[in-house]
N, C-alpha and C positions, 0 to 999 in steps of 0.2 A: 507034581507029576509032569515029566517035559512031552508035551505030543506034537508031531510033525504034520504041518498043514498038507494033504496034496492036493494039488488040483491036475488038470486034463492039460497035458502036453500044447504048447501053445506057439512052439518053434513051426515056421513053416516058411515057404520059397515067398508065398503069396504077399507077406508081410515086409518087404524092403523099404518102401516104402508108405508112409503118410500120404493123408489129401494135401497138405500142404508143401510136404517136398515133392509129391508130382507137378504141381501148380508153380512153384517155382522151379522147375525145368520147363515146362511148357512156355511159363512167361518169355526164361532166355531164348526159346526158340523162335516164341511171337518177334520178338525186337531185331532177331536177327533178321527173318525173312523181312521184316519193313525195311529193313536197310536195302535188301533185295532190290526190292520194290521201286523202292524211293531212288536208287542207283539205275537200275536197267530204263526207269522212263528216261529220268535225265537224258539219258546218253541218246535215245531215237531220232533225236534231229542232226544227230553227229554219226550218223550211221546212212550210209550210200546204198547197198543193193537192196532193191526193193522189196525179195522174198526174207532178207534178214529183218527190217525197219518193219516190217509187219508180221514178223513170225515170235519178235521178241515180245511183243507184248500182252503173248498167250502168255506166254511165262511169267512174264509179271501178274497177269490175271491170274493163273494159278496160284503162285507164290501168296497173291494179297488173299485168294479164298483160302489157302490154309492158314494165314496168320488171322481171319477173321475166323475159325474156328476156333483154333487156339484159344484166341481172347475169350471167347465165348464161354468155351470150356472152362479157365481160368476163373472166371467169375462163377461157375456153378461150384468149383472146387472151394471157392474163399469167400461162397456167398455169406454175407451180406456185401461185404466189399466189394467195390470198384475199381480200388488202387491199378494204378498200373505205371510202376518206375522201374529205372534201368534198373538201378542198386547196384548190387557188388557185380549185376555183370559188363559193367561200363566201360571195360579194355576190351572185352572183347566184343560188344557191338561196337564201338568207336573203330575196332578192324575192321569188322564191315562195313562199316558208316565208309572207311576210307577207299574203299574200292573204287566209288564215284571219279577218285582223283589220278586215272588211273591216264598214261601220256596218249594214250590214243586210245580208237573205238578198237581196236586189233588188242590191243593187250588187257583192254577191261573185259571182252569176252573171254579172254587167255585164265586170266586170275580167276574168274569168275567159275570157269569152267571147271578150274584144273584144281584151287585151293577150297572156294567159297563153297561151291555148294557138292563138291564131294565128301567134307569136311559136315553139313547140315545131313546129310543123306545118311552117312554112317549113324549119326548120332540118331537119327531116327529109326535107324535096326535094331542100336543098344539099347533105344527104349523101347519098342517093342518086344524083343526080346527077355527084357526084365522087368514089363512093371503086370498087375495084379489084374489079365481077361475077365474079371470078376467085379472088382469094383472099381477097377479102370476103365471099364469095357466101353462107353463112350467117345473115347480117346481115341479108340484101336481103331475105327472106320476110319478118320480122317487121316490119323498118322501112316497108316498104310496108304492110302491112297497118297499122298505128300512124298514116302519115299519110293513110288512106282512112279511119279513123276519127276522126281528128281533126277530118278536113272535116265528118262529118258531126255531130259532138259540137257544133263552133258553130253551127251551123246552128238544132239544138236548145237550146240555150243563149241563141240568143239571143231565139227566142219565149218562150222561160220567163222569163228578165227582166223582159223586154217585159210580160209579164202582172201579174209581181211587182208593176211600180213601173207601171202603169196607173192612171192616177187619182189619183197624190199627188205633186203638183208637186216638193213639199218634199223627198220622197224620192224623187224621179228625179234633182232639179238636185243632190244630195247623192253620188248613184252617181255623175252625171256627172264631180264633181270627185275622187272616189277614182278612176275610172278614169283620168281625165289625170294624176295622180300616179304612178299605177302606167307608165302610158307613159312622163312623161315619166323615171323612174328607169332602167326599161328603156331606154329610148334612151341614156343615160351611159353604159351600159353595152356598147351597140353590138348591142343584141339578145340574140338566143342565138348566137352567134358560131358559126362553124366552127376559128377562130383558138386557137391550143395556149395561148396568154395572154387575157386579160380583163380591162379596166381595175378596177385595185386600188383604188377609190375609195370616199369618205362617201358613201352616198345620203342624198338630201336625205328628210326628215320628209316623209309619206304624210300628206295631207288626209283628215279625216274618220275618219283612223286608231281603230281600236276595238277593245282587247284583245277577245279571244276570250276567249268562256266559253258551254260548252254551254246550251243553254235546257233548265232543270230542267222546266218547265211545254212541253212540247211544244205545237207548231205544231198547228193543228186548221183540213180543211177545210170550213168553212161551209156547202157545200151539202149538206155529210150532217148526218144528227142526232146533234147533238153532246153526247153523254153520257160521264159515268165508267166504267159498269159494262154493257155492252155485249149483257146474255142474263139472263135472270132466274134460269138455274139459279146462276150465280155467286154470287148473294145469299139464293137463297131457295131452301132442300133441298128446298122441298116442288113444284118445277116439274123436272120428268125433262128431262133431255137429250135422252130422244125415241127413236122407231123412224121408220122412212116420211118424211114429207114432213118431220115435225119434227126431222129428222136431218138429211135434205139441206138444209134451213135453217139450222140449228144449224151445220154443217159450213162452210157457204159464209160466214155471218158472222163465225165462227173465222178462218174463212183472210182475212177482207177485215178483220179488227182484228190480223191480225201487224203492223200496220204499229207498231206498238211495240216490234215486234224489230226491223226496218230501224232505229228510230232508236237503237236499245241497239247495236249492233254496230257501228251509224256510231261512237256514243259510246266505245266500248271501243278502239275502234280507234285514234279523234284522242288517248285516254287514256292508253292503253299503249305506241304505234307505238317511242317511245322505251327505255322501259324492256324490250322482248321482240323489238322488233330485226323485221328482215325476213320472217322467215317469218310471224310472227305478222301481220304488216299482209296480209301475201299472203291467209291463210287468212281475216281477218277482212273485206274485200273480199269474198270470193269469198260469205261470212256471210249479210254485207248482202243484195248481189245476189240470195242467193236466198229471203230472207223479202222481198225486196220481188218476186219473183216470185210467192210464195204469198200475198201480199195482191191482186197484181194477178189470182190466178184466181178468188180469192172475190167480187171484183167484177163481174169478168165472169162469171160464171154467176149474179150475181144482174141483175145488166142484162139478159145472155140472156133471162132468166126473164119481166123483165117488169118490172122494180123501178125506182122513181127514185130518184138520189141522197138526194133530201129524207128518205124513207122508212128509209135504212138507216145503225144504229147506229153510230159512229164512236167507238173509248170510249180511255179512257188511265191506265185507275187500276194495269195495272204498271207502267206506265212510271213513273208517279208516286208508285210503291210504293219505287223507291231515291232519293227526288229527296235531295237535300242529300248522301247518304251517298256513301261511297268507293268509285272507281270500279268496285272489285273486286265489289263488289255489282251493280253491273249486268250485269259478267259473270256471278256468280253464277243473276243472274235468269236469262240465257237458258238457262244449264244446268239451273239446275231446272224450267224448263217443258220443253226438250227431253226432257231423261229421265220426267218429268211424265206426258206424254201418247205416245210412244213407243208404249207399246204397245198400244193403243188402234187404233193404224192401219189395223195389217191386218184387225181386226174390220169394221174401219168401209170394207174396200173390199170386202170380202165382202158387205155390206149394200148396199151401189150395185149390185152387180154381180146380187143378187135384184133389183132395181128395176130394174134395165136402164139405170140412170143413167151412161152411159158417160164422160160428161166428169166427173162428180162422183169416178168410180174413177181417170181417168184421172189427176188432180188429186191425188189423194190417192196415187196410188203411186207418182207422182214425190217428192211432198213427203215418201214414207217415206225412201226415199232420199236424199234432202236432210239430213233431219234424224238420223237415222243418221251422218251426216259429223258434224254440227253437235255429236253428244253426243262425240263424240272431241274436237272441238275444244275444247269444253269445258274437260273431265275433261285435256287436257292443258295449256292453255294456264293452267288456272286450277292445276294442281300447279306449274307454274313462274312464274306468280306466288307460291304461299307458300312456294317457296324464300326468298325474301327475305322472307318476314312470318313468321317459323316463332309467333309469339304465335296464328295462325289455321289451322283446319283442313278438308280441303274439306266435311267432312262439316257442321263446326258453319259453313260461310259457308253452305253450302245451306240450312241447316236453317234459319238466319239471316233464310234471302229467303223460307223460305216464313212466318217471321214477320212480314215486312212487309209478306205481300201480305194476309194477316190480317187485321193488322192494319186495313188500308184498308177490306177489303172489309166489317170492325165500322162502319166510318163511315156505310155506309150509311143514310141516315133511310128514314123508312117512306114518307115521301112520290114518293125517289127509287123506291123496291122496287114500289112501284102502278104509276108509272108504266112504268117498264122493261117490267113486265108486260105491262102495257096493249099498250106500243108492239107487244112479241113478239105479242100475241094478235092484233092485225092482219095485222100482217106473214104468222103462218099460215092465218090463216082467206084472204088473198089468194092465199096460196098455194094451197090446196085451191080456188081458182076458179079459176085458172092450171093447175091439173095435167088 
């Protein structure tokens, strides 16, 4: 007797995909945004106006907290596993990966803006749009939040461009044809696909293509005054660091010349991202981010104040204190200024706090905290770099960096030390008609 099984209808929207083929699109997305990551630090020391060198490395901070969900995610979709390799989507993060190489800071923001991440952004509506509020539902926080960010990432991407390549024919029509190459590679490739395949093909050779190499001589914005040495006590023992007003001055130009930690940490980051693996890019992200927050308060409280860019010191002689040397040295540097100046902090919010200088304490009690993180990261990232180097030790790279910043600040001629002065002795005598 023939009888026909039935069961309960089992077609449904919800059902597209698997735990495993969502896991492998989140992966492709994880690998992309490191490229992000691992590209936009690179580039900060090669990058001139101030509010850009310190606005990009929100972005990258964001960028690395969504690819550290990702991951996250990825491991609870595949748990027990760990894994985490390119595989089949190797042509197309290798287009990302390529971006880094892009002929100038004006056309890597261009590509960036115009191909990279409007291309991620989409891709993260088609998956929201199609995978399962149910048993995806974990997903959906983060991925949303990733493509509300994304919108508003081009948006600002694309005026900072726009200002980069303002004025130079030569190097706008130059952006323009690395970004048509970058599209039109991305297009062979069909996008960022939602599809579990991706065509396995040659991309063709990238116009105006330009190996990448960190700018040893950082990026300098113009409308400040653009010096080495930034405060005349650096050069000259015989000018005090100050009490009163010469302290809240002193203080706010320290924090508005970290911007040579944003570019050291961008640096460490494109430098190492390889060699120390995930976590370290997370941590060094987060690095950046926050000395370009402490540049952005020292600016603003000297604007509050009353100050014009033209007026205030813009200097780079640590940065230029490990220029040619191994990269490990520039992490070095931030370690030894962090531990450096550490403890100094709390005196110096004590001192705001008799002055009734509430944003100057405010400012400084974050940044103790900050940089508290910043000496961990350090002292650990840099012990796991000399597992591999055991010929160096943390004590003698330290000691290393503060021979090179020595070094520099010997360079000094007498002519620069007048001046430095000079400049500072306006700057507080303006202040004392300001206060």
């Amino acid at each position: 007797m023939n009888t026909t099984t039935k069961y309960l209808p089992g077609q449904h929207p919800r059902a597209q995909w698997m735990r495993m083929d969502a896991a492998g699109l989140l992966k492709r997305f994880f690998f992309l945004e490191r490229a992000l990551v691992v590209a936009q630090s690179g580039w900060l020391a090669g990058i001139a106006p101030v509010h850009i060198k310190t606005g990009l490395p929100e972005l990258a901070w964001q960028d690395a907290e969504t690819a550290d969900d990702l991951r996250e995610r990825i491991f609870e979709l595949r748990f027990p596993s760990r894994l985490m390799e390119v595989d089949k989507d190797a042509v197309l993060v290798n287009l990302y990966q390529a971006a880094i190489h892009a002929p100038s800071a004006g056309a890597f923001l261009l590509g960036v803006q115009r191909v990279l991440k409007p291309a991620l952004r989409n891709a993260y509506r088609e998956y929201l749009a199609n995978t399962d509020a149910i048993a995806d539902g974990p997903t959906l926080r983060f991925i949303r939040l990733a493509e509300r960010e994304k919108t508003e990432q081009i948006e600002k991407l694309g005026v900072w461009a726009a200002e980069l390549l303002e004025g130079d024919a030569a190097m706008a029509g130059q952006a323009e044809r690395w970004v048509a190459g970058l599209q039109a590679a991305l297009d062979i490739l069909g996008g960022v696909s939602l599809e579990p395949q991706i065509p396995q093909v040659a991309l063709p050779e990238l116009p105006e293509y330009k190996p990448f190499a960190l700018a040893q001589d950082p990026a300098r914005d113009e409308r400040f005054n653009r010096v080495r040495f930034y405060w005349p006590d650096i050069v000259d023992p015989n000018f005090a660091y100050g009490e009163g007003i010469n302290l809240q001055m002193r203080s706010a130009i320290s924090h508005f010349n970290e911007v040579w930690a944003v570019e050291t940490a961008g640096a460490i980051l494109q430098a190492f991202a390889d060699e120390l693996g995930w976590d370290f890019i997370h941590d060094a992200a987060h690095w950046a981010y926050d000395e370009a927050r402490h540049t952005q308060m020292g600016l603003n409280r000297l604007t509050h104040w009353g100050f014009d860019p033209a007026e205030l010191p813009l200097g780079d002689y640590i940065y230029q204190s490990a220029r040619g040397e191994d990269p490990i040295y520039r992490l070095g540097m931030l370690f030894f200024f962090e531990t450096k100046n550490i403890g100094h902090k709390n005196v110096r919010i004590k001192a705001f706090t008799e002055y009734n200088d509430e944003v100057s304490r405010h400012d400084m009690d974050y940044d103790w905290a900050d940089e508290t993180i910043h000496a961990s990261y350090g002292a650990h990232w840099l012990g796991e770099l000399l597992k591999n180097r055991p010929e160096k030790e943390v004590d003698k790279v330290r000691a290393y960096c503060g021979e090179l910043v020595a070094k520099t600040v010997a360079t000094c001629t007498d002519e620069e030390r007048a001046q430095i002065r000079s400049m500072a002795e306006r700057l507080l005598a303006k202040a004392s008609s300001l206060a």
